[in-house]
N, C-alpha and C positions, 0 to 999 in steps of 0.2 A: 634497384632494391626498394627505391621509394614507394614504387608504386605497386609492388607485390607487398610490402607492410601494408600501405592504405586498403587492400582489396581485402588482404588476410583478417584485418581490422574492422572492415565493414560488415564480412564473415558475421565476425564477433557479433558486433552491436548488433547486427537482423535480431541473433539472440537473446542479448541484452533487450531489446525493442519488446521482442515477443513478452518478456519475463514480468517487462515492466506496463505491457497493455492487460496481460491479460490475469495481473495481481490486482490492478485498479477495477478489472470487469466483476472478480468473484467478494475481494476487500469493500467495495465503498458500501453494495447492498447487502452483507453479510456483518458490515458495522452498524448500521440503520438496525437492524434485526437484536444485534446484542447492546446497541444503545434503548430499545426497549425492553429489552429483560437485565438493564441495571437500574431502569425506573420502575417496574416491575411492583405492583402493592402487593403480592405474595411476598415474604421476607426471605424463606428460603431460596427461593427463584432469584430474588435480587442480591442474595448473600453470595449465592453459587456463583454467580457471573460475573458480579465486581470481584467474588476472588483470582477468577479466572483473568479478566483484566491485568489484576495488578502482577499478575505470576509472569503474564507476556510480558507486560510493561517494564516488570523488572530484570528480568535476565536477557543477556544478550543475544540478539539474532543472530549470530553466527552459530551459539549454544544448542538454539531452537533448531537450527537447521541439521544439527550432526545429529541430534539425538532425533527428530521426525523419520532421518533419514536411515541412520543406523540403529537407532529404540525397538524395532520389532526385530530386527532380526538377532538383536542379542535379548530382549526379554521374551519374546512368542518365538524364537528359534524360527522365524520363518521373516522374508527379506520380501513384504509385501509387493515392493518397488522395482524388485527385478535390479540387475546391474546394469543392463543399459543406458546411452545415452535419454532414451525416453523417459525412463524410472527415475534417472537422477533429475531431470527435469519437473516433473512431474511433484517429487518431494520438494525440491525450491518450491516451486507456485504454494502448493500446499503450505509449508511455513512463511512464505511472505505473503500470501492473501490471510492466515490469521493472526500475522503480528500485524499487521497493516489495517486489517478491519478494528481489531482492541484498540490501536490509537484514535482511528474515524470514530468509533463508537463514543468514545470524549467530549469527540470536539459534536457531535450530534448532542450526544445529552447539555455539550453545554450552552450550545445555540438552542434547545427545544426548552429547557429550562428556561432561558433569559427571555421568554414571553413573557408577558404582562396575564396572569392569571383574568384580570379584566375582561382580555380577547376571548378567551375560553364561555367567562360566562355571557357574555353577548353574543355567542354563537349559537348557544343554550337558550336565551331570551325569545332568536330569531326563528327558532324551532331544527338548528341541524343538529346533525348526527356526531359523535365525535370524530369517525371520521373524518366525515365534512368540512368540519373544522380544522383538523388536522390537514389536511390536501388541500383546502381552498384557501386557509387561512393563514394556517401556522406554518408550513413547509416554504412557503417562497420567503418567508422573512429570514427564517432560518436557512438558506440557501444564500442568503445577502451575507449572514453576519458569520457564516462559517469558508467562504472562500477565501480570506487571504491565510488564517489557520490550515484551512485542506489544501492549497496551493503548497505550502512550506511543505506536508509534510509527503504531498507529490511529486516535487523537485528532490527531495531527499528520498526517497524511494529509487528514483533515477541512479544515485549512487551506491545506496544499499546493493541493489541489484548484483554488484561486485563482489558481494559475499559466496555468492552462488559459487564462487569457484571453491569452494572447501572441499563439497562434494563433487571436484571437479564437472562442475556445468560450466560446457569450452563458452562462454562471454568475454567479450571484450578484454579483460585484464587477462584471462587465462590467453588467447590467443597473444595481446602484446609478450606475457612473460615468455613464451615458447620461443621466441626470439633468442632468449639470452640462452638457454641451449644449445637451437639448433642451428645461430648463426652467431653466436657470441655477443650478440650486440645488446645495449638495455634502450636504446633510442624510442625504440616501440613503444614499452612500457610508457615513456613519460608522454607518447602523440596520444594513445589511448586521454587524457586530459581534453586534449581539444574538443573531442565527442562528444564526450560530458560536457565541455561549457557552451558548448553547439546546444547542443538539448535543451541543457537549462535554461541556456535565454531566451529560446524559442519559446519554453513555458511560461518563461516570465510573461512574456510578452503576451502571448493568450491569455494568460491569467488577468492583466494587467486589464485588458481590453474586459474579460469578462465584469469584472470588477464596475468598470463604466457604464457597462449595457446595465447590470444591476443597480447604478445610483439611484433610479427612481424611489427607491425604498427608502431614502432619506427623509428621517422624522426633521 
């Protein structure tokens, strides 16, 4: 029994795995993008988008997820997503890559804010571009002073991931709970735990290391 939960489990996580690679693929440059249309010098541009932020940021993922998933097909009468397992997968990523990008997009504006305006204009003195300045200059600092913030909020994503089962997307927790079903037992449920703190330390530990590689940036 042991090791038909562990397989069944593993199942899970591929899922889980997938959910949680490929929400950090669309989420971190899709946060970069709305953390400059909340610094935005258009006002209504910057009004629109921190309102948009604060609407993710405030209500809960699980919320986001029933209503992306189920919102078209009760207010457009039509079920964009299809009922399959694809579809419902498919609405997960979508609502965790843009709750996921509104928090990145934060912690971007508040590392590209915490420059020294100074940097800016001696990039201007030197004759570049703002670009230029922004890519050669201002990006790898801000990539210093925002990883132990985008680590946390990567690790936690790891577990978010677990919501997915609302819209029944089979991950990790949904496969431990079919246990209690289909063989009476809840044992599963609580091994489902281990995976997660499996993962997570692993990232600690990457993170931790990345963190090192980046000291040189110490003022």
């Amino acid at each position: 029994m042991f090791w038909t939960v562990t397989l069944s489990l593993l199942q899970g996580f591929g899922d889980t795995l997938k959910l949680f690679v490929m929400t950090l693929l669309f989420a971190i440059p899709l946060g970069l993008v709305i953390s400059f249309g909340s610094m935005s010098r258009l006002r209504i541009v910057k009004t629109i988008v921190r309102f948009i932020v604060w609407v993710i940021r405030g209500t809960p993922l699980m919320l986001q997820l029933i209503i992306i998933y189920y919102g078209p097909g009760i207010f457009l009468d039509n079920n964009v997503w299809g009922s399959g397992e694809g579809g419902r997968f498919v609405a997960a990523l979508v609502a965790f890559s843009i709750n996921y990008a509104c928090y990145f997009s934060e912690i971007y504006r508040g590392g590209i804010q915490s420059i020294p305006v100074g940097q800016y204009e001696a990039g201007y003195v030197l004759g570049m571009t703002r670009s230029q300045i922004f890519f050669k200059v201002v990006l790898l600092q801000v990539i210093k002073r925002i990883v132990p913030p985008m680590s946390n909020e990567i690790i936690t994503l790891v577990k978010d991931t677990s919501l997915a089962r609302v819209i029944a997307v089979y991950e990790i927790i949904w496969n431990g709970q079919s246990f209690i079903k289909s063989a009476g037992i809840i044992w599963p449920l609580f091994y489902t735990g281990v995976f997660y703190l499996a993962f997570s330390g692993l990232l600690t530990v990457l993170f931790s290391k990345l963190e090192k590689k980046l000291s040189y940036f110490r003022c």
